[in-house]
N, C-alpha and C positions, 0 to 999 in steps of 0.2 A: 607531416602531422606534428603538430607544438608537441613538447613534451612536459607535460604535468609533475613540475617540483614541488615541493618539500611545503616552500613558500607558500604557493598556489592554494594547497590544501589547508595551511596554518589561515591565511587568509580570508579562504570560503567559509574555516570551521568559525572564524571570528565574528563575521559580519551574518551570520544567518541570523542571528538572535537580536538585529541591532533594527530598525526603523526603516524601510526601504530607502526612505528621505535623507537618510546619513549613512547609508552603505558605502556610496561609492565614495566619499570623505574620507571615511575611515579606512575604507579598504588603501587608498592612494598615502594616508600617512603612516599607517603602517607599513606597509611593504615600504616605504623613504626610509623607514626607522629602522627597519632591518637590514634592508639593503645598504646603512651606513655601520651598522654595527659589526656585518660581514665584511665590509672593505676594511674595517678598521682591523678585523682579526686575522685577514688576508696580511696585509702590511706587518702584521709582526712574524708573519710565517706561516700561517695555519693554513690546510691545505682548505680548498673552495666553499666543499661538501661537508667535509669535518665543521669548518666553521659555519654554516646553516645550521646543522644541526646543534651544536652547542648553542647559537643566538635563541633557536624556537624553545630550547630545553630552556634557557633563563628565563624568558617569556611568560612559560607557564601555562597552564589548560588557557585556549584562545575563548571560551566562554569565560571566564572569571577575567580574562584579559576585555574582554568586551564588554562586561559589566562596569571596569573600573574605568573605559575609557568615556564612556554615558552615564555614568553617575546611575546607571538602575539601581534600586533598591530590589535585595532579595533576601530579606531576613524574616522572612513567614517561620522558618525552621531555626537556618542560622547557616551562614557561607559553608561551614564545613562538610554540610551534608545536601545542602539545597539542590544542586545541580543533579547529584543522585536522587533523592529525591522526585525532583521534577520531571529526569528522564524516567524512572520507573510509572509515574504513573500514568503521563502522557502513553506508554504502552497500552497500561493493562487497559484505561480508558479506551484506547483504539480496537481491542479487540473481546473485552468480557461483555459489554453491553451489546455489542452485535448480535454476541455468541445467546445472551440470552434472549434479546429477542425474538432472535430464529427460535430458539425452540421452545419460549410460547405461543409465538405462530402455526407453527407443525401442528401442537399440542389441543390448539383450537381449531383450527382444520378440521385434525383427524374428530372432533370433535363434532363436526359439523356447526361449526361455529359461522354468522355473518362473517362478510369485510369489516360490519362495524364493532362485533363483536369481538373480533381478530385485532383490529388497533385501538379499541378500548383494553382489551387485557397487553397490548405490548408497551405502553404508554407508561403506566404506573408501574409496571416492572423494570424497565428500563430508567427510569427517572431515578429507580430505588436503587440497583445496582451502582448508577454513578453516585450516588450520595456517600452509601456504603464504603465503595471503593476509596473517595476523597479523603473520607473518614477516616476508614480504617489505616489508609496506605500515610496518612500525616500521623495519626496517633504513634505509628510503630516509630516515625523518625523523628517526632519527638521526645520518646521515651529513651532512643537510642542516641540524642545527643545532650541528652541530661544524664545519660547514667555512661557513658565511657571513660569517663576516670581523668578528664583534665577539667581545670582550672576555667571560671566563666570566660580570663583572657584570653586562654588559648583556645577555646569556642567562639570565641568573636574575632578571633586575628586570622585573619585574610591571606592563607598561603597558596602560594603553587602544591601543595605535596598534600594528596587527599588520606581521609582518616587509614589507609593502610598500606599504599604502594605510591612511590611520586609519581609525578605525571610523564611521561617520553613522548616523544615526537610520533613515536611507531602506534601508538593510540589518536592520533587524526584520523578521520574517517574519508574514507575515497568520494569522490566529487560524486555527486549522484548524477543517474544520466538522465538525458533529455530525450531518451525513446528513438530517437532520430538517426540513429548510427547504422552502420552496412548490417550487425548481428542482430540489430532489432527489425530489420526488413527482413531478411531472413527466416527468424523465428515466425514473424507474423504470417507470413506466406506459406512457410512451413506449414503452420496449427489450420488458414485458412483452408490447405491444402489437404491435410487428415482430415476436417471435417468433411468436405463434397466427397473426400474415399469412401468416408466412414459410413456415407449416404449413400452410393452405389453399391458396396461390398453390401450394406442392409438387403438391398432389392433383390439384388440378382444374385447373390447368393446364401443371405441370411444369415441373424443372427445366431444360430442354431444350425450349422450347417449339414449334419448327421443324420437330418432326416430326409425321409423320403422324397420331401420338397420344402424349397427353401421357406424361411419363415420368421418374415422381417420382425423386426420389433415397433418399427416405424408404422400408423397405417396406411396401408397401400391405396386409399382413396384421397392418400396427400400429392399421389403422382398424378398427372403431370404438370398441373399450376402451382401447388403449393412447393412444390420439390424444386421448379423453373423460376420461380420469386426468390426463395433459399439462396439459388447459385447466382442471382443476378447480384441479393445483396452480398456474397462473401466475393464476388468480383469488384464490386464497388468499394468495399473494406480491402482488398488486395491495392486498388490504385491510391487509396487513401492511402495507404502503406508507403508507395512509390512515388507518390507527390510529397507525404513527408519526408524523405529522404532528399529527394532531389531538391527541395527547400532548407535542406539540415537542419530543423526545426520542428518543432509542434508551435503554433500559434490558437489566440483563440477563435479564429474562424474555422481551423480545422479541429480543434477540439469540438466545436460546435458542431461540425457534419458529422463526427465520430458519435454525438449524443442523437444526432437524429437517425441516422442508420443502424443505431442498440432500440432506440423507441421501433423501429419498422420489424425488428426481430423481434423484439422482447410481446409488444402487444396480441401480436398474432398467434406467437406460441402457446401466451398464456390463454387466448381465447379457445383457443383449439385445444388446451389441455383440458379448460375448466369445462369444452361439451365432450370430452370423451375420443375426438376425435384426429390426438396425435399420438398415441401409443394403438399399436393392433391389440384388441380384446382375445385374437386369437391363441395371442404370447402369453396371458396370463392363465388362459384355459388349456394348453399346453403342457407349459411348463410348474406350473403352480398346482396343488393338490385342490379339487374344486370348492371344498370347506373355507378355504384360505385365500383362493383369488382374488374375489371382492375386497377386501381389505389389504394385500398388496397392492390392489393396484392403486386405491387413492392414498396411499404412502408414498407410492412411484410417485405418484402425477403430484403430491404435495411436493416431495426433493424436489421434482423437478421445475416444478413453478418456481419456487424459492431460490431457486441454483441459478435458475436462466435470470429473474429478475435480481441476484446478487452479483453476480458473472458482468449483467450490462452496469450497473450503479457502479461498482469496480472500475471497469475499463473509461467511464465517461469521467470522474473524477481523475482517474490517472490520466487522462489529457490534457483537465485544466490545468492541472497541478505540472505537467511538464509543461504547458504553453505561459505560466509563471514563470517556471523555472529559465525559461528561453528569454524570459524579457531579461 
């Protein structure tokens, strides 16, 4: 197994930001430049590693080293803060508009609200949130690099050493993985493998086991077709598992089987939720106080629409994105 140095990671962190069309350039005359800068500081004595790392520390954050080797322009704010900046809000963008549109979906649901009326209200809230965010999240680092107490030169001068700690080698970010690995077959087999329990342990002995007889949460008019469809596709998602490995890759053919076997889950469940008939009505009558049922349970069946259809959108993007990552 290669072993992933120093280099490797200075490298990847350089060229991610850079044009696919000028990656592999780039990446080939850097690693030249470093790998002549270490021989240079080998030859005066320095031991291997010591000297790596002393070449990446002059170097300097590999994004600002990547900007200057492309000539990008990134003065929306001003170099000193951009990069921070930029990562903060690519964040929050990736996860506050989600978060709101789940829960004006719910909101309308529970509501009794259409489909159409369900993405007519997540539409314009969702549009507002990213505006908001863009907004708000540049006003603050604009304010914060007009008012930090240096000089417009030293706001425009282009350093390795960010507005409060330099930069270290030990702040590179580990190679992101490609899904494809022995612990990623593993895990996935694992998970496939709690679910088909989790669906037996329901039947035969309930989610509720302390009663007089068992009392699935599942309904019991999903055995034996809908339960025997379930296991065919979580066997089919187990060989996907095993042919991505034994390929060491995600590609986009198999990202694409992975999005059609999430549509073969996802559709069915959600049909079966929206007539009633994938949760037992018994469970709510049950366990639930009878005033309150009815409205448990289309909270249930709302999570759980939302969860299943977030759950597959999740997993099918993280395939492209590794079957990218592979190229």
């Amino acid at each position: 197994m290669d072993t992933i140095t120093l280099t490797d990671r200075y490298v990847a962190a350089a060229v991610r930001s850079v044009p696919e069309n000028q990656r592999e350039d780039l990446a080939a005359e850097l690693r030249g430049s470093i790998a002549d800068q270490i021989d240079a500081r080998v030859e005066q004595g320095e031991a291997p590693d010591a000297a790596e790392r002393a070449v990446l520390t002059d170097l300097g954050d590999p994004d600002k080293l990547a900007a200057s080797y492309t000539d990008r322009p990134f003065w929306l704010i001003g170099p000193r803060y951009y990069f921070m900046w930029w990562r903060l809000l690519k964040l929050l963008l990736a996860i506050v508009p989600a978060c709101a549109a789940f829960g004006v979906a719910i909101a309308q649901v529970l509501d009794g609200g259409s489909i159409g009326q369900v993405i007519g209200a997540m539409v314009p809230v969702t549009i507002q949130v990213i505006v908001n965010i863009a907004f708000w999240t540049t006003l603050v680092f604009a304010i914060l690099e007009r008012a930090d107490g240096s000089s417009p030169l030293e706001r425009t001068k282009l350093t390795k050493d960010g507005p409060w700690a330099p930069w270290t080698v030990d702040q590179l970010p580990e190679p992101k993985t490609r899904g494809a690995g022995f612990g990623d077959l593993i895990a996935t087999l694992v998970l496939l493998g709690g679910v088909a329990g989790a669906v037996l342990w329901d039947y035969f002995i309930g989610f509720i086991p302390d009663l007089n007889e068992p009392l699935p949460f599942l309904h019991p008019d999903l055995w034996p077709w809908w339960i025997a469809a379930l296991f065919v596709l979580l066997a089919l998602e187990a060989l996907l598992a095993v042919w991505v490995y034994a390929r060491g890759r995600w590609d986009y053919v198999t990202a694409t089987i992975n999005v059609v076997l999430n549509i073969l889950v996802v559709v069915p469940a959600v049909w079966l939720l929206s007539e009633g008939r994938a949760i037992n009505p018994d469970f709510y009558e049950t366990v639930i106080p009878a005033n309150s049922a009815d409205t448990v349970a289309v909270v249930m069946t709302t999570i759980f629409g939302f969860g299943i259809v977030g759950v597959a959108i999740w997993d099918s993007v993280d395939g492209y994105l590794k079957a990218r990552r592979a190229r």
